[in-house]
N, C-alpha and C positions, 0 to 999 in steps of 0.2 A: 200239346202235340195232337190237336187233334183232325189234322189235315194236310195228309201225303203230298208228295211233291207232284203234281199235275203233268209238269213237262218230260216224265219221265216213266217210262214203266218200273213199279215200285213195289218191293218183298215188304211186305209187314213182318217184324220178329216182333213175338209179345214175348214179354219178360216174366221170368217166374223166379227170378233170382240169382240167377247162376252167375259166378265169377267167370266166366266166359261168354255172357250175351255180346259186350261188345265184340267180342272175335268175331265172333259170327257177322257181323254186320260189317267188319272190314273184312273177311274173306267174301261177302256178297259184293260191296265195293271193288274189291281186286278184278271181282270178274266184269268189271263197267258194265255191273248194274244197281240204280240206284235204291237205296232200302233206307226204314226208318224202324227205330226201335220205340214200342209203346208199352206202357206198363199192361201187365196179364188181364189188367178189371177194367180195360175201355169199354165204352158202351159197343153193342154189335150194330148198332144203327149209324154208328161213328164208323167206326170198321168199315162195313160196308159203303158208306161214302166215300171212303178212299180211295174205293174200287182196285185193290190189290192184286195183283196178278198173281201172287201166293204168298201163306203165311209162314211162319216157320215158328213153332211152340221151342222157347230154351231151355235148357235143366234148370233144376233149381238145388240147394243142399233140402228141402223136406222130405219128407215120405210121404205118398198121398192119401193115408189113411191117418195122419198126424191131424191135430183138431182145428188148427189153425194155419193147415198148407192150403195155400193159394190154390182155387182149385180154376176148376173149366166146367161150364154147363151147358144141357144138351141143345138151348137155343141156338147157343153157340154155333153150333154142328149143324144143325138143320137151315139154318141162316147164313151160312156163310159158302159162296158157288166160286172156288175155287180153291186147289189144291192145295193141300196143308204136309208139313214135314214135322213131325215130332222129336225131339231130340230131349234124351235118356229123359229125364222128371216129366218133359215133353210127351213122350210116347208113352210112359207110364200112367197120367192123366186119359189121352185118349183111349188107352186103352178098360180103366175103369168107365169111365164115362160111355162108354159102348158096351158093358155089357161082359168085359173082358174081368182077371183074377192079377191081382198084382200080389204079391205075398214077400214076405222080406228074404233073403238068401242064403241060402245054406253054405254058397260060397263066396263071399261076396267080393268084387270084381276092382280093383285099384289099381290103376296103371296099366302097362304092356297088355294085351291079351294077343290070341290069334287067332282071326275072324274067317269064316268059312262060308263060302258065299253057297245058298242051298238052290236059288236060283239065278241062273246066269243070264236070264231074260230080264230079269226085275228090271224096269228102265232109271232104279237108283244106281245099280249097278252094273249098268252099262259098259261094254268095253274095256271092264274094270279084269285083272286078277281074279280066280278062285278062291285063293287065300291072300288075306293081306295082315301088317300086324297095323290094329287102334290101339287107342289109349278109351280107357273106361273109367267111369268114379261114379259106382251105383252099389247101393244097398237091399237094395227090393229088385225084385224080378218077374216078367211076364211068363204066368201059369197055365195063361190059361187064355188066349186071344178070343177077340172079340167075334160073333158071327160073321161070318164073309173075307175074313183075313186068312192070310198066309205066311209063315216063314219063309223069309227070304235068305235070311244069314243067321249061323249062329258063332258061339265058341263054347269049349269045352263044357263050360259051369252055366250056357245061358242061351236063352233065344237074344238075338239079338238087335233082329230086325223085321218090320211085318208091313204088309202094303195091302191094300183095297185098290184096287185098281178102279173098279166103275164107281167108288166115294174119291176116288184120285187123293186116297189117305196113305200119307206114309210113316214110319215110326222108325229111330235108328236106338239101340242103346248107350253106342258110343260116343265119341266128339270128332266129327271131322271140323272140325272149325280150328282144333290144334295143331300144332306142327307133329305132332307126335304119331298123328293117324297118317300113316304112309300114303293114301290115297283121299286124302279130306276132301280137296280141292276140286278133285273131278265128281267125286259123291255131291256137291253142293250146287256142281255146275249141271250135274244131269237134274236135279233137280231145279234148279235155278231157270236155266235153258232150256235144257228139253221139254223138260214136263210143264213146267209153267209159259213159257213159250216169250221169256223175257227179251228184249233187245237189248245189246249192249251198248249203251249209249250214253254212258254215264262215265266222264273224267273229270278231274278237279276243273279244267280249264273249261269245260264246257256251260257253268255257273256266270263264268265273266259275261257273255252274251245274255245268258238268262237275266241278272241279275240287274245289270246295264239298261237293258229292255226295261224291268221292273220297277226301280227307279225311277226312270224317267217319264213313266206311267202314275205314279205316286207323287213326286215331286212337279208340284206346275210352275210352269215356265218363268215369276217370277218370284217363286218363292224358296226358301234359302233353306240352308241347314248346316247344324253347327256338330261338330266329331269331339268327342271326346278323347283324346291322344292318350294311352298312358307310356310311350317309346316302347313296347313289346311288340313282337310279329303280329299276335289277332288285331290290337285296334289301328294300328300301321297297314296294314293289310286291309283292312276294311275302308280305312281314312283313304288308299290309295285309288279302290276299285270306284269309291263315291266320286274321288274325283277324273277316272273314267266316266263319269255317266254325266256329270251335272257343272265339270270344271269348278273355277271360281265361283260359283255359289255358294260350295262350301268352305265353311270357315273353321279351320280346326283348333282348340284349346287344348295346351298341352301344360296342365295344371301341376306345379311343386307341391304336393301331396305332404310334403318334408318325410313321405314316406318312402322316397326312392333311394337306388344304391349310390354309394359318393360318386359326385362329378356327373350322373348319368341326366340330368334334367338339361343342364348345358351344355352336354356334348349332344345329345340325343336331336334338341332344339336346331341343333347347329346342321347336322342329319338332314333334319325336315325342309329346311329350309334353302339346302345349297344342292342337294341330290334328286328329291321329290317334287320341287315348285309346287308344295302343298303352300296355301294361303293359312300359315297358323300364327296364333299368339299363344304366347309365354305368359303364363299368372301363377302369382308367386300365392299361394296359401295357405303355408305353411304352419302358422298362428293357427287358422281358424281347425284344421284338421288335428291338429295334436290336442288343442283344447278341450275339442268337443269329445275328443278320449280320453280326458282324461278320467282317471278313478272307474273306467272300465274295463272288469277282465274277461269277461265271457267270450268265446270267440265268435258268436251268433250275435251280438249285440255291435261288437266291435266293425265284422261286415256289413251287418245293416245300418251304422251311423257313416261309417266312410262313404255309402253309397248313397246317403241321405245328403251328407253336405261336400260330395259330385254333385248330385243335381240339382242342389244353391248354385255353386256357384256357377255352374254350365247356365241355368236358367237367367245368373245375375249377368254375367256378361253376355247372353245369347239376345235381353234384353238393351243391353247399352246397343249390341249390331243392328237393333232395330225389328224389325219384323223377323222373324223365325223359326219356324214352325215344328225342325224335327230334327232327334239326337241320333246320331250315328254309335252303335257301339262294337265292338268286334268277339259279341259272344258266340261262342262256337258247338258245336254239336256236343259234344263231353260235358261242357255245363250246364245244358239243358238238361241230358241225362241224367245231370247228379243232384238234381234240383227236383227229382222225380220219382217219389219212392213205385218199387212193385205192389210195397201195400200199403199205400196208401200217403196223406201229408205226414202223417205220425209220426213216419219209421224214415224221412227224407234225410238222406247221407249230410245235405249241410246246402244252404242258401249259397248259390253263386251271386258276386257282385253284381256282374251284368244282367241275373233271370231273378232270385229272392232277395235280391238287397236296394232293391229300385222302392220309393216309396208309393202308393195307392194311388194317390192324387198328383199327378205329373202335367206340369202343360205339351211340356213337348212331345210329340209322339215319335214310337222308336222306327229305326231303321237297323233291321239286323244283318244283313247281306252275307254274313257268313254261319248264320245261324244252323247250317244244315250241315257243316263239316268239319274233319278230322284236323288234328294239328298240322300233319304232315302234307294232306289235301291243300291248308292255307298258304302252307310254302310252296306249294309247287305253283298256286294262283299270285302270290307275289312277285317270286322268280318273271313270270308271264308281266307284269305290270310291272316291273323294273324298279322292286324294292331293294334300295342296298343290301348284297351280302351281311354286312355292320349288324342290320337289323334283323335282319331272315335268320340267321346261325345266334343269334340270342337264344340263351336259356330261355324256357319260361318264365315267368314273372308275373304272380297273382295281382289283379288287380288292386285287393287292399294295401296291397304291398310290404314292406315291412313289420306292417301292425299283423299278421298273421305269422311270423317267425320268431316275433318276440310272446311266449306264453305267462297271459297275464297282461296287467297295464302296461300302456306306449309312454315311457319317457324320453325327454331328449337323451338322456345319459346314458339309457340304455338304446336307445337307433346308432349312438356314437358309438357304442360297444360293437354291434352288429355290422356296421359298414366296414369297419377293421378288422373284424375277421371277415369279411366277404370279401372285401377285396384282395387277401390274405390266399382265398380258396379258389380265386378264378385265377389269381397271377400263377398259382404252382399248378393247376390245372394247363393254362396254358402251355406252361414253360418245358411239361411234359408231354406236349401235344394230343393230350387226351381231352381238352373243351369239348371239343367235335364228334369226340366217340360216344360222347352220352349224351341220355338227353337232357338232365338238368344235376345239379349241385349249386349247393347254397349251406348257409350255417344256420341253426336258430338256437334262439336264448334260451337257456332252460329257467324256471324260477324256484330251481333250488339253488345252493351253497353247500360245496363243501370244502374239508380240510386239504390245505396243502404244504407244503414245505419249500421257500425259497431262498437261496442261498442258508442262513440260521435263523429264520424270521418262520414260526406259524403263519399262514393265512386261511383264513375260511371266506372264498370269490365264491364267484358264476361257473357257472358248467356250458361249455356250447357243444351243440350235437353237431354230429356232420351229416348231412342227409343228400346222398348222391343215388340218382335212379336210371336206367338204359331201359326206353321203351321205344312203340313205334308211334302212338299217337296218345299218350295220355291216358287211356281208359285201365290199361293194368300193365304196369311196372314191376321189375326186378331192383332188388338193390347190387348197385355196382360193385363187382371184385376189384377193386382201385388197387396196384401196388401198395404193398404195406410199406414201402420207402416214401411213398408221395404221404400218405396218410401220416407218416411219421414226420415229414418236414411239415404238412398243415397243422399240425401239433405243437411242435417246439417255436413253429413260428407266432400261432397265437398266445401262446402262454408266455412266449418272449415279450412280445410288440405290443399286447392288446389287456390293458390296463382292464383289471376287475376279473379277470379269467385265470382260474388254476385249474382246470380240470377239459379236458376235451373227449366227448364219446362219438360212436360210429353207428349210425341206427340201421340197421341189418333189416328190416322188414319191406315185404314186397304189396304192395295193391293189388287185390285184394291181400290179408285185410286191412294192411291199412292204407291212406290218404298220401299222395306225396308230400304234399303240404302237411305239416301240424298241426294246423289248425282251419 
């Protein structure tokens, strides 16, 4: 990511950790305008290529006199000619880094506060209330501001905000990126707008032109290109817009993985071909993909070998079409993200199929058209290019596909375990008209055992978790309050129906911190 989007006036947020970076970056989006999110330690020579119309520093959970927090340096500052906003771990950095006292809290600040606006001119807080109520999550506090700065806002226990107007520096300590900040929204936009002087020009739909254009600039006029289909909305969605730009040139494979849910490879096929006039073929690969996993449990190895033999056999039959040159895939903004630690390859959340699981030496070159957006942005570009509802309201669906829900080795025995209760937890989702309310549910395998009792018979089976989440694009999830009636019938119904299973749990944990996926 080291080159903003050109067609667009564009926010840089550097990252410094925080379980709220992506917020920020769909509250910049909400206001159409476009932004990209970079890890804190890009070069400044990158940076400034990008030519940003403002930055926005994110919090992070360090302190920034801890030995190993991410820090900011003064090049930084002196290099960079346009306006910057700091938020909480954000403004705390600039403010040591100028010269300012950060020191830890006497009271220190979590949830609710009530913010007191000390200047009503500040052009952050424009137009804004006197008082408003934020939400805060800070340990350390500014003591002591840097030369040239002013308080602008405080609350009881804290300064809370400080600006330089002729450095066009600002610092907040709260989060308006949350819903919880009564006034986030217009805080981000005087910054966003006003002071940076951004155009709003940026909607999901407005990519289809760009992209289209792109394409067809990339692509020469008799050279071809092959999509790799897995029937979920991102490579659907991308297979659709390519064939906006290039028609029949492209050729799409929609490969049995033998990693997909029951029936979906032939109903899905059926999709592409009677509703899309996508030009695809069906390849059955089901052999070669469980094979090559077998006797592997790691979940980093298990991504990067599914993603090594995709681009067998993409390349084997892209070869039998003859000449062609370049792989279509529908990786989206979120995976790039998470494919990209703040500090560093080290500490990287986990290899996405589409961005770490691609091998080094590839003939075909990629085509990523969706590479720059949100899950929710893909739908609304689909909808626009007349993707069936069928596919557009699908859950997600990882790429590796079922080899990431089962923990530990892919066997047939156990994909047969998993498909029956999946299709267990979508039919009573349905049946409760709740599919729709969320944004995903699915089962995975756990690779323990334990005891149960049926009818007068011991058994010691499998365990499957239930992992259901409501978010708005993937980046941080809540886990769903499902009626305990539905969770009680997905229950009795896999322990009844679904041979090798006595035990069923509910994984209650949100993103941050952990992964929707398990693996």
């Amino acid at each position: 990511m080291e080159k903003a989007n050109s067609a667009h006036h564009t926010i840089l947020i550097l990252d410094f950790g925080s379980q709220y970076t992506q917020l920020i970056a769909r509250r910049v989006r909400e206001l159409g305008v476009y932004c990209e999110i970079w890890p804190h330690h890009s070069e400044v020579g990158k940076i400034k290529a990008a030519a940003p119309l403002g930055i926005i520093l994110s919090g992070g959970p360090a302190s920034v006199y801890d030995e190993h927090a991410p820090k900011l340096h003064l090049d930084f500052l002196t290099n960079i000619n346009c306006p910057l906003l700091g938020i909480c771990y954000g403004l705390q950095l600039l403010t040591v880094v100028l010269g300012g006292e950060v020191r830890p809290s006497l009271n220190r600040e979590y949830g609710y506060a009530r913010l007191r606006v000390e200047e009503p001119i500040s052009p952050i807080f424009a137009n804004l209330p006197e008082e408003m109520n934020v939400w805060l999550s800070h340990g350390d506090d500014v003591t002591r501001m840097p030369q040239g700065f002013r308080a602008t806002a405080t609350t009881a226990n804290a300064l809370n905000a400080f600006e330089n107007l002729s450095s066009r520096i600002f610092g907040v300590q709260f989060h308006p990126e949350v819903a919880h900040t009564a006034y986030g929204k217009e805080i981000l936009k005087n910054f966003v707008i006003n002071i940076c002087g951004a155009v709003q020009d940026w909607s999901p739909t407005s990519i289809i032109e760009q992209q289209v254009n792109a394409i067809r600039n990339l692509v020469g006029p008799e050279e071809k290109v092959v999509c790799g289909l897995s029937g979920g909305v991102d490579s659907t969605v991308a297979a659709a817009l390519v064939h906006h730009a290039i028609g029949e040139r492209q050729v799409c494979i929609f490969v049995n993985t033998g990693l997909l849910r029951e029936g979906e490879f032939e109903q899905t096929l059926e999709l592409f071909k009677q509703y899309m006039n996508l030009n695809v073929q069906g390849v059955n690969a089901t052999n070669l993909f469980i094979n090559a996993l077998s006797k592997i449990a790691d979940p980093e190895e298990k991504r990067k070998t599914i993603g090594r033999v995709f681009i067998d056999v993409f390349e084997s039959e892209a070869q039998a079409l003859g000449s062609v040159d370049f792989l279509v895939q529908g990786t989206l903004y979120p995976d790039v993200i998470e494919s990209i630690s703040v500090r560093g390859p080290a500490a990287m959340i986990k290899s996405h199929h589409n961005v770490g699981g691609l091998p080094e030496q590839m003939r075909l070159k990629l085509i990523e058209p969706l590479r720059e957006l949100f899950k929710d942005e893909v739908r609304t570009i689909g909808k626009e290019l007349g993707v069936p509802e069928a596919i557009l309201q699908k859950h997600p669906f990882p790429g590796p596909g079922l080899a990431v829900r089962i923990l530990g080795e892919v066997t047939n025995e156990k994909l047969k375990i998993l498909r029956a209760a999946d299709l267990i937890v979508e039919h009573e989702l349905r049946a409760a008209n709740l599919y729709n309310a969320i944004w995903q549910a699915f089962p995975v395998l756990l690779p323990v055992s334990s005891v149960g009792v049926m009818g007068d018979f011991r058994t010691y089976e499998q365990v499957i978790a239930i992992r259901a989440v409501t978010s708005q694009d993937g980046m941080t999830a809540d886990w769903a309050r499902l009626p305990h009636e539905l969770l009680a019938r997905v229950s009795s119904r896999i322990v009844a129906e679904v041979r090798g299973i006595n035990r069923v749990v509910y994984d209650i944990s949100s993103k941050p911190p952990g992964t929707i996926e398990w693996e």
